[in-house]
C-alpha positions as CSV (number, residue, x, y, z in Angstrom):
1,X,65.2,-30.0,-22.8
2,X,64.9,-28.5,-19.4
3,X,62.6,-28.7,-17.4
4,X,59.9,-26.5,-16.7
5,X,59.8,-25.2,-12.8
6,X,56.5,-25.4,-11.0
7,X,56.4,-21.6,-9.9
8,X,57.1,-20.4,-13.6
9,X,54.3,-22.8,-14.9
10,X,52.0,-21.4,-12.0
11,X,52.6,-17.7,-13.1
12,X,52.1,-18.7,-16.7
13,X,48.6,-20.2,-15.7
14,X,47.7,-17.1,-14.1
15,X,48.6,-14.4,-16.4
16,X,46.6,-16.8,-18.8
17,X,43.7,-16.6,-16.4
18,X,44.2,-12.5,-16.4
19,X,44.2,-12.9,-19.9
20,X,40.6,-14.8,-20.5
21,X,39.2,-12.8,-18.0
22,X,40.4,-9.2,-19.6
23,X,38.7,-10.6,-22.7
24,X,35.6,-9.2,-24.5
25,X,34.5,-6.7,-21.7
26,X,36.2,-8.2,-19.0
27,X,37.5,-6.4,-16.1
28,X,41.3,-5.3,-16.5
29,X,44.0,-4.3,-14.4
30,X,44.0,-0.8,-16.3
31,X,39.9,-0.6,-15.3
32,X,40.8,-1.2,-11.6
33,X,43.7,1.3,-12.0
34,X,40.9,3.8,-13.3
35,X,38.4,2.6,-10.6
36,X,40.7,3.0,-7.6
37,X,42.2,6.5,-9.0
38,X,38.0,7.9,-8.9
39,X,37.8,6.8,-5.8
40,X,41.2,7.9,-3.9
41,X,40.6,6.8,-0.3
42,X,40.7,9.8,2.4
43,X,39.6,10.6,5.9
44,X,35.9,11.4,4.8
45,X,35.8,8.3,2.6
46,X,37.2,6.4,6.1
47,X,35.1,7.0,8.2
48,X,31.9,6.9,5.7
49,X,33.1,2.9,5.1
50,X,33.3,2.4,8.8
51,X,29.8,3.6,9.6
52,X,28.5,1.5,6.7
53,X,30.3,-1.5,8.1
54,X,29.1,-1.1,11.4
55,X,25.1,0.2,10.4
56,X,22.4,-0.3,8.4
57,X,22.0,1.3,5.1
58,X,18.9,3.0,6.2
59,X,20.1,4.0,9.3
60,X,22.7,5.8,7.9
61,X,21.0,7.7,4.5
62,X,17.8,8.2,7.0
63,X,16.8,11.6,6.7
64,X,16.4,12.7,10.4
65,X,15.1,16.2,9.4
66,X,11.8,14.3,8.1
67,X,11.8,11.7,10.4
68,X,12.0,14.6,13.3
69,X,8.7,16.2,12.2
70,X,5.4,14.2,13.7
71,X,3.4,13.1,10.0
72,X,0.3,14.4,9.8
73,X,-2.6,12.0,10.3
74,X,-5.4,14.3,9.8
75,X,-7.4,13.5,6.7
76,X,-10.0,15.3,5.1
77,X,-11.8,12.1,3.2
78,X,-11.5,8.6,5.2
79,X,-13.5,5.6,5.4
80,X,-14.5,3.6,8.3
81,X,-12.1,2.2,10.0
82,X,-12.1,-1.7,11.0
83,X,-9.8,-4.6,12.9
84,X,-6.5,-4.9,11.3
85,X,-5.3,-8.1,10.1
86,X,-2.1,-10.1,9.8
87,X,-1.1,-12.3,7.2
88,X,2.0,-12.9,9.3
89,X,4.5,-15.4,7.0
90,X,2.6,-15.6,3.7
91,X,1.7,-13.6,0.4
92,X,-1.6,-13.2,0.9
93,X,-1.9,-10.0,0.5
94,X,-4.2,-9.9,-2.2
95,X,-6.6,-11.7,-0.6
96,X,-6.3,-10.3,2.9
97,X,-7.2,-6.3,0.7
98,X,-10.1,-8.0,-1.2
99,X,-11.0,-9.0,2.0
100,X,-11.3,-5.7,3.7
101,X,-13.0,-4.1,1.1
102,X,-15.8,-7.1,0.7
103,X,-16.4,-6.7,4.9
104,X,-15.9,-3.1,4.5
105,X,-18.7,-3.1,2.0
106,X,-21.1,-5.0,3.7
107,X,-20.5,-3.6,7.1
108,X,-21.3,-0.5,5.2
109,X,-24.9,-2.0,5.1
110,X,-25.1,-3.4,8.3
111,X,-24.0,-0.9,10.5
112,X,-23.3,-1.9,13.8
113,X,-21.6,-5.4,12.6
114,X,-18.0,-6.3,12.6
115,X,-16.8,-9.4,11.2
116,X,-13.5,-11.2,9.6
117,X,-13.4,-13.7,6.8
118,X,-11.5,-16.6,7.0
119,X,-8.1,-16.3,4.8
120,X,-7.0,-20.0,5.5
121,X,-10.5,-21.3,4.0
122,X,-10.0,-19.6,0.4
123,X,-6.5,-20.3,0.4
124,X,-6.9,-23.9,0.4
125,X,-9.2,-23.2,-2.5
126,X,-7.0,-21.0,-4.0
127,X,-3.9,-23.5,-3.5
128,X,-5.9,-26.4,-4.9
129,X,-6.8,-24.3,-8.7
130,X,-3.8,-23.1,-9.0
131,X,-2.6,-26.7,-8.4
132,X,-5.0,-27.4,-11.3
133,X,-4.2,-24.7,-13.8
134,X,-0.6,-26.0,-13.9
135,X,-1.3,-29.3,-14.6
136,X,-3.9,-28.5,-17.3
137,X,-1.2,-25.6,-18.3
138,X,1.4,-28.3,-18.5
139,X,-1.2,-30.6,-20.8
140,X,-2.0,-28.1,-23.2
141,X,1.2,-26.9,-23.7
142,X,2.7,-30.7,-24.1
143,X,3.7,-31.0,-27.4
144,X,6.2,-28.1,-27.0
145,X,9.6,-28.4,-26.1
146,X,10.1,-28.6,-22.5
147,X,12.2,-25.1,-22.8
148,X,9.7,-23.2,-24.5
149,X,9.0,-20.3,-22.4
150,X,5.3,-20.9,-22.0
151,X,6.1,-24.5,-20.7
152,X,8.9,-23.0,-18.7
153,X,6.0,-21.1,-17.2
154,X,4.1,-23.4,-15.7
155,X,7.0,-25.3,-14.2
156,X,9.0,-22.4,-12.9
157,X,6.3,-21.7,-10.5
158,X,3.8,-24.1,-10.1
159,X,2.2,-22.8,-7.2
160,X,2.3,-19.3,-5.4
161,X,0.5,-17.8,-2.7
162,X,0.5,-14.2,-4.5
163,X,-2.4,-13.0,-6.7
164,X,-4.7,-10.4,-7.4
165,X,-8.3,-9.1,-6.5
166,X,-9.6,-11.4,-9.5
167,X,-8.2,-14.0,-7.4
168,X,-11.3,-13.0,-4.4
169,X,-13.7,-12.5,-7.6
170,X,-13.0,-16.3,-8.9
171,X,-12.9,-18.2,-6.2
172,X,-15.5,-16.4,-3.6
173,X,-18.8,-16.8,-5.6
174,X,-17.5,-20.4,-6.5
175,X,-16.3,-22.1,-2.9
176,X,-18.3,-18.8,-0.7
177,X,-16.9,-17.1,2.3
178,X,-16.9,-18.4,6.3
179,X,-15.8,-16.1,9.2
180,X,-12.4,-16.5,10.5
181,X,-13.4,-17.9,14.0
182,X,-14.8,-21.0,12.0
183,X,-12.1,-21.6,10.1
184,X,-9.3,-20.4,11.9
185,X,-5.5,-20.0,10.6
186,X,-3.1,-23.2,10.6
187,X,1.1,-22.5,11.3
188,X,1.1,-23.2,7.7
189,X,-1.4,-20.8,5.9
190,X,0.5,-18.3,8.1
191,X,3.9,-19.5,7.2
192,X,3.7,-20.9,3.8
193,X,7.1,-21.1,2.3
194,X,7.7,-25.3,3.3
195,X,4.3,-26.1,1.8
196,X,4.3,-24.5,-0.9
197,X,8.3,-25.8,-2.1
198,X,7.1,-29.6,-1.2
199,X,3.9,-28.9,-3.2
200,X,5.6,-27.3,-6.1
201,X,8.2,-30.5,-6.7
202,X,5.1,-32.7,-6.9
203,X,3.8,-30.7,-9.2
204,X,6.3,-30.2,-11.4
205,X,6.9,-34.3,-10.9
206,X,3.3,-34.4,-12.0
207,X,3.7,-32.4,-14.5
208,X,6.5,-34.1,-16.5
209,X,4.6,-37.5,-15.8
210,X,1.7,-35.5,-17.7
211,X,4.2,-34.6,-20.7
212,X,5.3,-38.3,-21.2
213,X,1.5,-39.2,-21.1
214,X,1.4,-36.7,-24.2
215,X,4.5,-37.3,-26.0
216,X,2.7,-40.7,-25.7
217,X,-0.1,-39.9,-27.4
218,X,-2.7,-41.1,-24.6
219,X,-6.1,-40.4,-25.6
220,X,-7.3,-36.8,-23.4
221,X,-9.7,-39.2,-20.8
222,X,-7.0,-41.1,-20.3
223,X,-4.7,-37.6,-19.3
224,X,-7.5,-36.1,-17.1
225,X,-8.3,-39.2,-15.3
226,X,-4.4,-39.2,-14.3
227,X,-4.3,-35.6,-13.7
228,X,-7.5,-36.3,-11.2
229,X,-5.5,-38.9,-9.0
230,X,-2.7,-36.5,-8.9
231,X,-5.0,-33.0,-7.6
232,X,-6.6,-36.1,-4.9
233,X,-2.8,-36.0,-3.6
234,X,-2.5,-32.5,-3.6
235,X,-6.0,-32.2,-1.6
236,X,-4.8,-34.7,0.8
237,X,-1.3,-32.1,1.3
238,X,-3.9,-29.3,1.6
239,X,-5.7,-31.1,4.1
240,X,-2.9,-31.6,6.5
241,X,-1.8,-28.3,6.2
242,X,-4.6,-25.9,6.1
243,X,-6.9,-27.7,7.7
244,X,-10.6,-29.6,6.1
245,X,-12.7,-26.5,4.9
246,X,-15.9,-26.6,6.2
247,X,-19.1,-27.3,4.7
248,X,-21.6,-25.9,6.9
249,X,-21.1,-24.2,10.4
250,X,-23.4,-22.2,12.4
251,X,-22.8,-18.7,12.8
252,X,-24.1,-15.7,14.8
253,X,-22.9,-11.9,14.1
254,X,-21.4,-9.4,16.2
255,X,-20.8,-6.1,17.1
256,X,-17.2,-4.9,17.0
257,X,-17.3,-5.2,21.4
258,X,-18.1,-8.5,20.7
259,X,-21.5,-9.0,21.7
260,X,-23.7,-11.5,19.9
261,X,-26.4,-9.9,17.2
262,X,-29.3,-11.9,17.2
263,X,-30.0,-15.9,16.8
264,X,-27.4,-18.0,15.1
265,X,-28.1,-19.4,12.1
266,X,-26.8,-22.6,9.7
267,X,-24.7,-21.7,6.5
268,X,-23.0,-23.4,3.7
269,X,-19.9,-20.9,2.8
270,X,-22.1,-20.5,-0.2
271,X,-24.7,-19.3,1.5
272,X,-22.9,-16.8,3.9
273,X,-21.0,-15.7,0.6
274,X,-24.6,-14.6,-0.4
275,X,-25.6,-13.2,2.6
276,X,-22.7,-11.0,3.2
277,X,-21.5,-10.1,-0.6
278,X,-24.7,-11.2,-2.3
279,X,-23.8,-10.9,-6.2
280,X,-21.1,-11.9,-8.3
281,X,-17.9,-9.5,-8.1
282,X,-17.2,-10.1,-11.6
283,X,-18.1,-7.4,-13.8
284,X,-19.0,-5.0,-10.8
285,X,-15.8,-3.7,-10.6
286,X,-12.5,-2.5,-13.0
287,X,-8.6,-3.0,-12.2
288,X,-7.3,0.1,-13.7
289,X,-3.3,0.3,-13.7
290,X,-0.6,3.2,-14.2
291,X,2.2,1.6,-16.9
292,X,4.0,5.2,-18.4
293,X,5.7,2.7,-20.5
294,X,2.8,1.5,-22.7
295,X,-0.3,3.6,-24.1
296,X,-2.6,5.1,-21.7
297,X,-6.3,4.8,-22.4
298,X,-6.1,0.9,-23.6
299,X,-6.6,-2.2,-21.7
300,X,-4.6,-5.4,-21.4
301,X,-5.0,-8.6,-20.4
302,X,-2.4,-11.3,-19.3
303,X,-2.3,-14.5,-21.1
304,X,-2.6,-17.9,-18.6
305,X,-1.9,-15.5,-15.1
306,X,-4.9,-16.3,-13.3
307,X,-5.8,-18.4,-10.1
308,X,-8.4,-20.7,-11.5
309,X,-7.9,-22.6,-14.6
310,X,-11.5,-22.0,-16.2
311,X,-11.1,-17.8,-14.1
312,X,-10.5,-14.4,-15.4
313,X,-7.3,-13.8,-16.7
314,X,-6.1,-10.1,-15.1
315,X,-7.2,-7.5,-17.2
316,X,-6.2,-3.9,-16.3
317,X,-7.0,-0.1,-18.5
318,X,-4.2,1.5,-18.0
319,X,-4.6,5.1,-17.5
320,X,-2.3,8.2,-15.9
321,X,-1.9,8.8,-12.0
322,X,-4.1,11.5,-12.4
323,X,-7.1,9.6,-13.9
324,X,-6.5,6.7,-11.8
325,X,-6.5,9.3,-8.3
326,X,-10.5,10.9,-9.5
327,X,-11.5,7.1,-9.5
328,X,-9.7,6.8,-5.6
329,X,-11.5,10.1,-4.6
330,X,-14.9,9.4,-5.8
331,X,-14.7,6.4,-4.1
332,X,-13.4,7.8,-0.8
333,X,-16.2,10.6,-1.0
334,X,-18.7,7.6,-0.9
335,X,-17.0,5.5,2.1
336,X,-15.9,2.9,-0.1
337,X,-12.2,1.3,0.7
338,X,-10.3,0.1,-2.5
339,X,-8.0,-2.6,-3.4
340,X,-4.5,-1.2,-4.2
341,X,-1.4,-2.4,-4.8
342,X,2.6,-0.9,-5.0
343,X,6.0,-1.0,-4.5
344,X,5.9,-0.8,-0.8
345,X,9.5,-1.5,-0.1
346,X,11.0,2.0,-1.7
347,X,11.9,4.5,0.6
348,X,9.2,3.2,3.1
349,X,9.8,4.2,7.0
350,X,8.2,1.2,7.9
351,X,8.7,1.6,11.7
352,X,6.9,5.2,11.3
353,X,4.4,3.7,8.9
354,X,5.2,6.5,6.3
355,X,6.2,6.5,2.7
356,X,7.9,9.9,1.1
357,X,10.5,10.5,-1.3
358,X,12.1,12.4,1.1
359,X,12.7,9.3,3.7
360,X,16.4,8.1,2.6
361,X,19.3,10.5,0.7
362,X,20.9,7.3,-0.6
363,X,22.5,9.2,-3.4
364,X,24.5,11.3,-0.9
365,X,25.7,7.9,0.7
366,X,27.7,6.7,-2.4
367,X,28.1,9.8,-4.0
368,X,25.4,9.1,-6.8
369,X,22.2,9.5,-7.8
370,X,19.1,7.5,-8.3
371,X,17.9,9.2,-11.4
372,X,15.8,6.3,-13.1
373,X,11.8,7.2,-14.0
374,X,8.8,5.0,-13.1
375,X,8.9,3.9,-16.7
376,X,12.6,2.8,-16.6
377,X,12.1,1.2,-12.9
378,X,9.2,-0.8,-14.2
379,X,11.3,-1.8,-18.1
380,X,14.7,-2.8,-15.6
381,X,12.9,-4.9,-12.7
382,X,14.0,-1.9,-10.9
383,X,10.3,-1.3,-9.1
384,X,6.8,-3.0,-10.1
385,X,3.7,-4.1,-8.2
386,X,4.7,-6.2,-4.9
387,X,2.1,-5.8,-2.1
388,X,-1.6,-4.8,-1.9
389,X,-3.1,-2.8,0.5
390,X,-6.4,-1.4,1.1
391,X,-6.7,2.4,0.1
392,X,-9.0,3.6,2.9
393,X,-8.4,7.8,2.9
394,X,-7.1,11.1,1.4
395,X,-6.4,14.6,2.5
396,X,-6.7,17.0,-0.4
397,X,-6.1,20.4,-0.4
398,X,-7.9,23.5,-1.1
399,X,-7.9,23.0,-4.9
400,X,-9.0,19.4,-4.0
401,X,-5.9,17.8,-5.4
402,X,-4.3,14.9,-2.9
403,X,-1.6,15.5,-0.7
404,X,-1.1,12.7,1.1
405,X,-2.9,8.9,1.0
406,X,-4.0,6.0,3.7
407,X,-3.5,2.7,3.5
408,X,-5.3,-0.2,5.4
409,X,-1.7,-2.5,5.9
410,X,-2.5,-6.6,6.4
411,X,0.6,-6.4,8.4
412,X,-0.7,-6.1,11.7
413,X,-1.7,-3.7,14.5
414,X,1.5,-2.8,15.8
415,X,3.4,-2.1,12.5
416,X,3.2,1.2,10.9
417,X,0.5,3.7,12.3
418,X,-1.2,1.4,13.9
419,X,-1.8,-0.7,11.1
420,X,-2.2,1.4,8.5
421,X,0.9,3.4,6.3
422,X,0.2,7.2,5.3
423,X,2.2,7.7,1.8
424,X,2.9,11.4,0.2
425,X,0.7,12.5,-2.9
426,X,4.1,12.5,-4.6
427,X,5.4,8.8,-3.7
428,X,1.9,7.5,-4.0
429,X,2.6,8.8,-7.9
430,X,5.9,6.8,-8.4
431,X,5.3,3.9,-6.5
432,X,1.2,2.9,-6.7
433,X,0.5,0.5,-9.5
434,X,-3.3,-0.8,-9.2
435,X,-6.5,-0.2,-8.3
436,X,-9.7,-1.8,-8.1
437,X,-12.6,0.4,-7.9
438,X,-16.1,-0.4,-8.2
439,X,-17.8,1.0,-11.7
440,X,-20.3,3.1,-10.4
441,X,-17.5,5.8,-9.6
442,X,-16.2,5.2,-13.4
443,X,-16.5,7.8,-15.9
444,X,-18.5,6.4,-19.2
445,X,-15.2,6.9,-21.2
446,X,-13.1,5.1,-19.4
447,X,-15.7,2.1,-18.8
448,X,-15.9,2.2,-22.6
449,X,-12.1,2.0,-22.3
450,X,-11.9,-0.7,-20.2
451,X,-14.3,-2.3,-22.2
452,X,-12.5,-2.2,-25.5
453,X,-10.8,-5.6,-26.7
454,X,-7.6,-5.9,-24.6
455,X,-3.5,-6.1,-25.9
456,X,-2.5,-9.7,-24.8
457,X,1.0,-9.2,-22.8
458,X,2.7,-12.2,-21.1
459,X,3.2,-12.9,-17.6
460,X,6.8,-12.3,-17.5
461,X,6.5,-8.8,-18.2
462,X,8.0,-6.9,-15.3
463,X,4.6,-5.3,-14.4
464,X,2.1,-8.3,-14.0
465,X,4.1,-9.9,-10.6
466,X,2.0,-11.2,-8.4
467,X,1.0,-8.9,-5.2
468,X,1.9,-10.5,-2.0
């Protein structure tokens, strides 16, 4: 028998491999034929793939005819306006909106006052019960398989800096409020990507040490003394990173020039929390939501996405754009900012601090279009909730119907419009998902709406991401 050459064995391996990859749906040399053949290279096509190569994206589907024209930052209905923030390196987000509103609120009151809360103090709270809902997640789900999707859960992400407004309504009443000059922020609450990794492996370490403890069958005192050493670690990581959060400081207000109002006075975080939001935000206030995919008029809770283990699960009615744009405007017409949250990334200007549809022809780039609806987007992963912002004005128009929205950014003084981003009526309408508005400026049929037993969805749903 001869013997086989090693270039003919070579070119048998390979059309073998162009065989297993052809198979079942796999990509062919006929389907490159066809792809090449709709695409036939010419001098347009040239010099189209050299300006992509050699540009951004944006730069090159910008629509210059927009961006030419100055935006218009006259507003018929605005709130108050008040120091921007920064949240720099983090997801806070959803804490630096609930935030504004809460100061917005009580500087409504107290007129002349200006004042900042401190992010990096209710963070560490926030870090440490989320820390805690894992671990008890992890207990009560640890007689199921370690791939069930519940346990996956928990273990996937054990610990995020993103959230919601119920997030500020859990934790402020519990651990209170300081100002931000007392607790100040640490290069880690700012930056929180390398803490939050190391925390997460010892958590999920934790958390499988918790499962064998289970599996065991150790009696439940046993379990929680265990799970009490291991959040006395976490504390301790906490510490070192976000700094000791105070238990009493002494404080004196002041005017937005910075001048001292009256005597200073001692407060527990508690306290202050009392002084300057006084009763419990829970149950003063709906999340309302717009989700084309699933009935309008019905509200629905998320099972086990919260920030505190014994918290409020998010609970949102969701209702159409136009229902949910009333609740923004009788806000407005009162002064009151809102919490709000969207898909801040599509066809955002962010340099111009302005948010249109007609911002990028990307479709005219690749010679395509973009022709998915909000309720595809959302079904896909396409588009969903990803940063909050605090809705602070609207123009309307003669028929009193919006035409363009303001945003109070946490991004900074020097991004955007000075810190704030003005969207169009019609992007706000694609790309807003929730709002927070206080019930006094809620019809009595959606309140009996919202009040109605909620549809239990799971956290994985494409919708209930955390903002950050």
């Amino acid at each position: 028998m001869k013997r086989l050459s090693i270039s003919f064995l070579m070119a048998a391996a390979c059309m073998l491999t162009a065989q297993a990859q052809t198979k079942n749906g796999g990509i062919s040399p006929d389907m490159l034929q066809e792809f090449q053949k709709a695409h036939q290279s010419c001098a347009k096509e040239k010099v189209l793939a050299n300006a992509i190569a050699g540009m951004s994206i944006d730069a090159l589907a910008k629509n210059y005819q927009v961006a030419a024209k100055p935006i218009d930052s006259n507003f018929s209905i605005e709130t108050r306006k008040q120091s921007i923030t920064n949240q720099k390196s983090s997801g806070r987000c959803w804490m630096f909106s609930g935030f504004n509103v809460l100061r917005s609120n009580y500087m409504a009151k107290a007129d002349s006052v200006a004042i900042e809360f401190s992010q990096a103090y209710l963070f560490f709270w926030d870090q440490l019960e989320k820390s805690n809902l894992m671990l008890q997640g992890v207990i009560d789900t640890g007689k199921k398989p370690i791939d069930d999707e519940r346990v996956r859960f928990f273990f996937k992400s054990p610990i995020g800096d993103g959230g919601t407004f119920c997030g500020v309504a859990d934790l402020a009443p519990k651990y209170g409020l300081v100002p931000s000059d007392v607790q100040p922020e640490t290069f880690t609450s700012e930056n929180t990507s390398k803490a939050r990794s190391l925390i997460s492996s010892k958590l999920r370490e934790y958390g499988l040490q918790l499962r064998e403890m289970v599996a065991k069958k150790q009696s439940p005192a046993a379990i929680q003394k265990e799970k009490t050493k291991m959040l006395a670690q976490i504390y301790h990581m906490l510490e070192l990173t976000l700094g000791k959060p105070v238990d009493k400081f002494t404080y004196a207000f002041k005017d937005k020039n910075g001048r001292t109002l009256g005597a200073a006075k001692e407060y527990t975080p508690l306290s202050f929390y009392q002084e300057v939001v006084g009763a419990p935000l829970d149950g003063t206030f709906i999340m309302v939501m717009n989700d084309p995919r699933r009935e309008y008029y019905k509200t629905y809770e998320v099972e086990y996405d919260r920030h505190t283990y014994d918290g409020t699960n998010w609970r949102y009615l969701n209702l159409p754009m136009e229902e949910i744009e009333k609740l923004a405007i009788a806000s407005l017409k009162d002064g009151r900012k809102m919490y709000s949250s969207y898909d801040v990334g599509k066809l955002l200007d962010r340099k111009r601090g302005y948010a249109s549809l007609d911002n990028f022809d990307y479709g005219s780039v690749f010679g395509t279009t973009f022709g998915m609806d909000k309720a595809q987007r959302i079904s896909t992963f396409d588009s969903g909730s990803t940063h909050a912002m605090t809705l602070t004005a609207v123009d309307l128009d003669a028929d009193g119907k919006p035409v363009k929205w303001k945003v109070e950014n946490s991004w900074g003084a020097d991004s955007g419009q000075k810190g704030y981003l003005i969207m169009t009526a019609e992007w706000f309408r694609e790309y807003m998902f929730r709002l927070v508005v206080n019930k006094k400026y809620v019809p009595e049929n959606i309140l009996k709406a919202y009040d109605s037993k909620p549809v239990m969805v799971m956290p994985e749903d494409p919708l209930f991401l955390p903002d950050e």
